[in-house]
DRENTILUM-521970 format. One record per atom (N, C-alpha, C, O): residue in one letter; x, y, z. Coordinates in steps of 0.02 Angstrom, whole numbers, padded with zeros to 5 digits, always signed. Layout:
# residues N
AXYZ
...
***
This chain:
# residues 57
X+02616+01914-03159
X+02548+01892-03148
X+02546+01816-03147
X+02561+01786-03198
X+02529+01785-03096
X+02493+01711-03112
X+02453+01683-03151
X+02405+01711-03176
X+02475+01604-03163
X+02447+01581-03217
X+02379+01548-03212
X+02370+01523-03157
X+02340+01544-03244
X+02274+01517-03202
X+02306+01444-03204
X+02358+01427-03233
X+02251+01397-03155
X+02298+01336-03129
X+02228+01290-03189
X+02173+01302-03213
X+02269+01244-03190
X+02228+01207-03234
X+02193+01136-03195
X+02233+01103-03161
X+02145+01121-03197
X+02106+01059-03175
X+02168+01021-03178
X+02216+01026-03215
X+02151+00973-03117
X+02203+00908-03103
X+02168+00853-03152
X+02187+00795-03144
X+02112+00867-03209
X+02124+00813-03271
X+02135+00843-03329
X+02114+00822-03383
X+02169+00893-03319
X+02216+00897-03391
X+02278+00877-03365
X+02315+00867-03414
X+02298+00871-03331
X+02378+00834-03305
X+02381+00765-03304
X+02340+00727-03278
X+02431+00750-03333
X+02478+00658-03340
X+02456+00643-03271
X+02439+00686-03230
X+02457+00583-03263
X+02464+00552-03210
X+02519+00575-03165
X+02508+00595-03108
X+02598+00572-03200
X+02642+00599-03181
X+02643+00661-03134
X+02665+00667-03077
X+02614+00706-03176
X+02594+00786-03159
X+02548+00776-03089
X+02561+00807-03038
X+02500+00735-03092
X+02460+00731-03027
X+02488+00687-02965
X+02458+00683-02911
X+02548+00656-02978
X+02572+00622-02932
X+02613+00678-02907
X+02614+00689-02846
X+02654+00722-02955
X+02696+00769-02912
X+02665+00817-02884
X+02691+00847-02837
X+02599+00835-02909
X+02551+00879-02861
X+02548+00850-02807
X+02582+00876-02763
X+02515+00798-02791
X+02511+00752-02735
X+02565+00769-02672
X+02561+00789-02614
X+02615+00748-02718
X+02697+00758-02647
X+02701+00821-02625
X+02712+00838-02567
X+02690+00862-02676
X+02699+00949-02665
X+02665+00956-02610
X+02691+00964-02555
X+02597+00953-02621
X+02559+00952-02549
X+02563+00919-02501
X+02550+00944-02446
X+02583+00850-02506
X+02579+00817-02433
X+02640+00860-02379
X+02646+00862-02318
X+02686+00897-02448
X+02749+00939-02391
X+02702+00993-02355
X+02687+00998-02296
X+02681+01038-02420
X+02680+01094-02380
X+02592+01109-02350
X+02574+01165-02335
X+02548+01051-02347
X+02491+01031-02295
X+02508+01062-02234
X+02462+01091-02205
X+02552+01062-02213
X+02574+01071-02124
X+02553+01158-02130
X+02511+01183-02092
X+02582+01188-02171
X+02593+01242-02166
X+02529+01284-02203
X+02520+01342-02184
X+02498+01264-02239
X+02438+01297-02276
X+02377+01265-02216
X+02332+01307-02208
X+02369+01214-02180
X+02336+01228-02128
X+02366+01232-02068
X+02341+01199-02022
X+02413+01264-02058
X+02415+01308-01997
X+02435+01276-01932
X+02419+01304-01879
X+02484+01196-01932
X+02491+01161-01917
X+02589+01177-01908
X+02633+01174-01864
X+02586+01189-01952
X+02681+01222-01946
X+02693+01292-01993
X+02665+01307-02046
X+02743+01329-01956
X+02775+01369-02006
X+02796+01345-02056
X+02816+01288-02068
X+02788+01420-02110
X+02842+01392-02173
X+02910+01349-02164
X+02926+01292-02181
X+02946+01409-02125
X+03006+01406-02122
X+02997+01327-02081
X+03028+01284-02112
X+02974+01310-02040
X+02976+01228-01999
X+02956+01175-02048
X+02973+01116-02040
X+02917+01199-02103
X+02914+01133-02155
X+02978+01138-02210
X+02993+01090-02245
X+03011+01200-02212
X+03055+01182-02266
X+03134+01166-02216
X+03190+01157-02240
X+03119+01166-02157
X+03205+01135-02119
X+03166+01069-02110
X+03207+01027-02092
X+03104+01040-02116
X+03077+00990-02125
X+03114+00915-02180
X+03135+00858-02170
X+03103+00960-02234
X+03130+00929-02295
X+03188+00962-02315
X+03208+00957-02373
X+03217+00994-02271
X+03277+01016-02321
X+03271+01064-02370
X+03314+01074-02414
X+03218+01094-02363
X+03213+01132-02436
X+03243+01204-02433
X+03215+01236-02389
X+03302+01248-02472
X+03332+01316-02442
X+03270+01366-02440
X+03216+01339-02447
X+03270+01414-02435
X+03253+01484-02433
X+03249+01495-02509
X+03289+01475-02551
X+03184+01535-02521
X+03178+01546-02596
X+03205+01479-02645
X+03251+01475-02686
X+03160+01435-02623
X+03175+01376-02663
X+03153+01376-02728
X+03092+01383-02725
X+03176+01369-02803
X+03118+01381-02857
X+03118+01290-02863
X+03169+01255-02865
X+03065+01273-02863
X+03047+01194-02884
X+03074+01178-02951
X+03114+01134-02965
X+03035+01236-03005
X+03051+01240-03055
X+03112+01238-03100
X+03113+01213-03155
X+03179+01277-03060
X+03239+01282-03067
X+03270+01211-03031
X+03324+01190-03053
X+03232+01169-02970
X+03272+01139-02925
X+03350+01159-02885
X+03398+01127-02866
X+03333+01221-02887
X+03371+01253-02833
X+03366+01308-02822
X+03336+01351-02854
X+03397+01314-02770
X+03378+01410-02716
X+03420+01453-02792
X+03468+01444-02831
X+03364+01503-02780
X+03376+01567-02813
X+03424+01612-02780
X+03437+01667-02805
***
């Protein structure tokens, strides 16, 4: 089950800057502007990427 997401002011500055990047990647693709798969050969990112882990599962 997912976690509920918490307001961007309970997060560090830190935390809201890496929100920031997260989205400016995958923007293309949540509006409909590129495929998944074309934003992650974009940046390089593998298949089943966990952010969390920093590397493919």
């Amino acid at each position: 089950m997912a976690q509920a997401a918490l307001p961007l002011t309970a997060l560090s500055e830190a935390q809201r800057t890496q929100a920031l990047e997260r989205w400016e990647i995958i923007r293309p693709a949540v509006e409909k502007h590129a495929s998944q798969a074309q934003v992650a050969r974009t940046h390089d990112i593998p298949p089943q990427y966990d952010p969390t882990l920093g590397q493919a599962l």
